[in-house]
C-alpha positions in Angstrom: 85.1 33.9 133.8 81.4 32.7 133.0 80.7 31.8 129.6 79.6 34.2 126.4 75.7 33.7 126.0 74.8 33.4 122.3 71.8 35.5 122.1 72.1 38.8 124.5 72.3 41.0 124.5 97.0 57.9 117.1 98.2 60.6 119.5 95.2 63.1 119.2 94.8 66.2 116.9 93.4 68.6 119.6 92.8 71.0 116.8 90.2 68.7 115.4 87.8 69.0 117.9 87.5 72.8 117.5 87.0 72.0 114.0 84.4 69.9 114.9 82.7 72.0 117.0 83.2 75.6 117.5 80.6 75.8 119.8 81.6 73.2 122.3 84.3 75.0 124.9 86.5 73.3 127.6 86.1 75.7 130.0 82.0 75.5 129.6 82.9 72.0 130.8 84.7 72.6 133.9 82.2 74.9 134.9 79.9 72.1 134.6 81.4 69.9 136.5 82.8 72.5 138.8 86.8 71.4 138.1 89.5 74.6 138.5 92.5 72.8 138.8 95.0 73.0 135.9 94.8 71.3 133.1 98.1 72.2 131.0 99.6 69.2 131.3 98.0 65.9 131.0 99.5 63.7 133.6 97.8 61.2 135.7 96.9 63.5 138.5 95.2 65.9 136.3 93.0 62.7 134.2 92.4 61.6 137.8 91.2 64.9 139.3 88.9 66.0 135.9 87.3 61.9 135.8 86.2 62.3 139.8 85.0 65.6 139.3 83.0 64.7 136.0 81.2 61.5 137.7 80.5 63.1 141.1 78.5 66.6 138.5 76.8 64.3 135.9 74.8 61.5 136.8 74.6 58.1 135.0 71.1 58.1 133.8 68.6 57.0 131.1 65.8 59.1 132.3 65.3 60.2 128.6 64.0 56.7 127.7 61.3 57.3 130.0 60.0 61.4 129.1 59.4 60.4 125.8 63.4 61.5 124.5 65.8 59.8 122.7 69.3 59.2 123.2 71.4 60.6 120.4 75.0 59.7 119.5 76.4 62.7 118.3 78.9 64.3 120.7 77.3 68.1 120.2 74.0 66.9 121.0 75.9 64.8 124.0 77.3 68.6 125.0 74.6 70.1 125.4 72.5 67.8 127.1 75.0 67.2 129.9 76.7 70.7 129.9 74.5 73.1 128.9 70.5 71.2 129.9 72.5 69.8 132.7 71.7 66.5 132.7 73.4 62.7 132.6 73.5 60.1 130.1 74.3 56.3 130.6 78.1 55.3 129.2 78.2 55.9 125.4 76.9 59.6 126.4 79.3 59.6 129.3 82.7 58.5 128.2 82.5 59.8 124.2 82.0 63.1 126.1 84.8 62.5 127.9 86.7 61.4 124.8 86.8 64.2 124.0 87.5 66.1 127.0 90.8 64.2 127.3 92.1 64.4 123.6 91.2 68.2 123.8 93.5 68.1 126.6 96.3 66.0 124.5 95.9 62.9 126.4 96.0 59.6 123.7 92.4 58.1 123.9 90.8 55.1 122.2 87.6 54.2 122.2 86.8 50.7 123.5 84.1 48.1 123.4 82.5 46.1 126.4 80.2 43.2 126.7 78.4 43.6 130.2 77.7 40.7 132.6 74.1 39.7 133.1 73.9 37.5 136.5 70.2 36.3 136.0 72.1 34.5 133.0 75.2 33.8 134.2 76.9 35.3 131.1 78.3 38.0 129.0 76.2 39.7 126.3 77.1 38.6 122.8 77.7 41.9 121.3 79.6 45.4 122.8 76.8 47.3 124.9 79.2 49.6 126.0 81.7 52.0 125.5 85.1 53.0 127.7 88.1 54.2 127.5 92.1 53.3 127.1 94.3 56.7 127.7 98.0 56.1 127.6 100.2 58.0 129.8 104.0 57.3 129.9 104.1 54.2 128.1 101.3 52.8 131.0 97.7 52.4 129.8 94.9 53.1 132.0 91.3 51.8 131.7 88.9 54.8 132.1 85.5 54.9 132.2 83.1 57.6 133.3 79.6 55.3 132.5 79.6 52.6 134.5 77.2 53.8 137.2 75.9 53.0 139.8 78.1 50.9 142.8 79.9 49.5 139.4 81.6 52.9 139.3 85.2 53.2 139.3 86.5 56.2 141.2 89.6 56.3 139.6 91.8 55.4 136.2 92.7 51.7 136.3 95.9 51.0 135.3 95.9 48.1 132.6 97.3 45.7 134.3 96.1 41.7 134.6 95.6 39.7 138.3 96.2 42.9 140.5 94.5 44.2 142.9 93.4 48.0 142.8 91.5 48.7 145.8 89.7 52.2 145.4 87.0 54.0 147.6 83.9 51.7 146.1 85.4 48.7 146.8 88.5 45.7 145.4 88.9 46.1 141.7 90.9 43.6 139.6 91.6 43.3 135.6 92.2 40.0 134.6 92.9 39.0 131.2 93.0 35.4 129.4 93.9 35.1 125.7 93.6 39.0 124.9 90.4 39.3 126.3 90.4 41.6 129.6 87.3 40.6 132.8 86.6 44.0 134.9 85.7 42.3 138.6 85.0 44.4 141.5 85.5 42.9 145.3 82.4 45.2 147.2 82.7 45.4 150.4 80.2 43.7 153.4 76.5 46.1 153.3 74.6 47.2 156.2 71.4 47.6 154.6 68.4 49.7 156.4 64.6 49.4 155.5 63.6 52.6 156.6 60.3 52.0 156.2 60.5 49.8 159.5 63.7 51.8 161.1 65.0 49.3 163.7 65.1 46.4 161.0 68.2 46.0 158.6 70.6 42.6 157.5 73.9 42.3 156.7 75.0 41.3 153.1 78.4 39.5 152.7 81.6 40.3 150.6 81.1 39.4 147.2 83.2 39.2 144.4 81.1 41.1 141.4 81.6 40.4 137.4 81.2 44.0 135.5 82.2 43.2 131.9 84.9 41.7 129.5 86.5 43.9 126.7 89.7 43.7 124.2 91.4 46.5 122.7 90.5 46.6 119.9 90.1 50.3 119.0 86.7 51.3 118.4 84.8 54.3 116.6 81.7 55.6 117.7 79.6 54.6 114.7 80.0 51.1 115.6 77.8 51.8 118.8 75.0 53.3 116.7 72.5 50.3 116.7 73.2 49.1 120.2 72.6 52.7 121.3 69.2 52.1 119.7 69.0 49.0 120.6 69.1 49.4 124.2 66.7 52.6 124.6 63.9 50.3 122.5 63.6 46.8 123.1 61.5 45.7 125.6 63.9 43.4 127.4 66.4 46.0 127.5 67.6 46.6 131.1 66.9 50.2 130.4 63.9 49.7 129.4 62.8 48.1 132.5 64.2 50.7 134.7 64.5 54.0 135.2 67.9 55.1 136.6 69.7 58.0 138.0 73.0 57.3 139.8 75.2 60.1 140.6 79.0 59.1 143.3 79.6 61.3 146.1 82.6 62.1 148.3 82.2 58.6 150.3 79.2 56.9 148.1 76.4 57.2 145.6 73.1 57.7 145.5 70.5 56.1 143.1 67.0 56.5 142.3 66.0 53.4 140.3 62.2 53.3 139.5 60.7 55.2 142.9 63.6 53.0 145.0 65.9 55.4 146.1 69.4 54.1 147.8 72.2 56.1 149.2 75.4 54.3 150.0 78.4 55.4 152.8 81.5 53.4 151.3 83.5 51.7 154.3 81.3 53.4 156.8 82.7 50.9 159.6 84.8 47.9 160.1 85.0 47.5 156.1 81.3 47.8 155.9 79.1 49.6 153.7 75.5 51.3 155.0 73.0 50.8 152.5 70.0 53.2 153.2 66.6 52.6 150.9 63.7 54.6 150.9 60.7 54.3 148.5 59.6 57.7 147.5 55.5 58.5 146.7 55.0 59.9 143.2 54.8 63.6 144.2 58.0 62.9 145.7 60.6 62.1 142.6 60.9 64.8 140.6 61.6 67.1 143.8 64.4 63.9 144.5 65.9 64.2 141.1 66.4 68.2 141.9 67.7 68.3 145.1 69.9 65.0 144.9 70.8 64.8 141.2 70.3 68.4 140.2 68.0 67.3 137.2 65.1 69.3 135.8 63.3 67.5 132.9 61.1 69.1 130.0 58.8 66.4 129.9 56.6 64.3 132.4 59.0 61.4 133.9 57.2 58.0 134.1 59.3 56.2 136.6 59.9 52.0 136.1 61.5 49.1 137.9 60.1 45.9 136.6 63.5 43.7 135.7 65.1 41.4 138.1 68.4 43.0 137.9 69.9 44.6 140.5 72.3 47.5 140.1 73.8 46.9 143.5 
């Protein structure tokens, strides 16, 4: 499962959350992320249909790090900078908004934490660096997480279930789970990749079986994410840090702009084949990207970065 490296990094009250917040509304929401299904009965279909319709309208991002913002923690300042500013937020924005979308809704949600895996080391970080999500429908518990980004994404709930397969649009995904700690793997597919910088040249990259994080579930609050929150948006080895990212899924993909890289990806476009499309955009060129293909106007100049080793894909 690769080895831990030392040094890296109740059933819901839905009246609560009004009490919380008067000023946060769940219809405000849904316009956001364009949902007008139902949403009286919290089933499966309904978590499934609100979760694709909340990761293909708000982006996975961290542009904030890099205009001179910070990232806050509470969920009203979470609100409004996703619904009402209309921007992203990487996975403690993403899925403690969509905490408490679901328990508004009466679903049972607990908070999780997850160690991501860092290939360059070959390991797991040594403390939780991210937050997801357990609902329980039916006496089944389903993994949900709307922050994963980029081609880690999940399109769907995973049910919590250990050594089975649950193939999805992005790709294989498996839970497996070894002495009450639970691995998150993803099987991606084959990738055509074009440079379209030179048009006719391109490579083929093979099936690979991916490591995304480990996690137990243990429930979590969100206090106890405070100083990685801090921690990630300031150190200077911090994957976030060293890159600038906006990733936001589509019907059949996802498109990213990481530093002035930007990628678009067709899932299965042929024979079990992913394309991979990469263009490198000039300077004058990314903050008309980040409109048109993200839907993302920032207050403050963007300085766009993409010095760590680490790829997202």
């Amino acid at each position: 499962m690769g080895k831990i490296l030392p040094s890296l990094l109740t059933q819901p009250i839905i009246f609560f959350h009004h009490c919380l917040s008067s000023s946060m509304d769940i219809k405000e929401y849904f316009t956001r992320i364009s949902y007008q299904g139902s949403y009286d009965k919290p089933d499966l279909a309904t978590l499934t249909d609100i979760f694709q319709h909340h990761i293909r309208a708000v982006p996975f991002e961290n542009l904030s790090i890099h205009c001179g913002e910070s990232i806050e923690l509470d969920l009203e300042a979470t609100y409004n900078k996703i619904v009402r500013k209309n921007r992203g937020g990487w996975c403690m924005e993403n899925s403690h908004l969509l905490s408490w979308v679901l328990k508004t809704l009466g679903y049972n949600v607990t908070l999780l934490g997850s160690k991501f895996y860092v290939p360059e080391y070959d390991a797991y970080a040594d403390e939780i660096n991210h937050l997801l999500l357990k609902v329980v429908l039916d006496d089944k518990s389903y993994l949900v997480d709307g922050g994963l980004g980029m081609a880690y994404q999940i399109w769907q709930p995973m049910e919590l279930i250990s050594g089975t397969d649950q193939p999805q649009t992005p790709g294989v995904f498996r839970l497996l789970e070894e002495s009450g700690v639970w691995y998150l793997e993803k099987v991606k597919r084959k990738q055509w990749i074009l440079n379209q910088s030179t048009s006719a040249s391109h490579n083929i990259e093979n099936e690979v079986c991916c490591r995304i994080c480990l996690f137990t579930l243990q429930p979590r609050d969100i206090e106890e994410f405070r100083a990685c929150n801090a921690h990630l948006q300031t150190a200077p080895d911090s994957l976030f840090v060293t890159k600038s990212i906006c990733s936001l899924q589509t019907t059949n993909g996802i498109r990213a702009l990481v530093g002035c890289k930007f990628t678009e990806i067709k899932y299965n476009y042929r024979d079990n084949m992913d394309l991979v499309e990469i263009r490198i955009l000039a300077d004058e060129e990314v903050e008309k990207t980040l409109k048109e293909k993200f839907n993302i106007t920032l207050d403050k100049k963007f300085v766009p970065i993409n010095t760590s080793r680490w790829s997202l894909f």
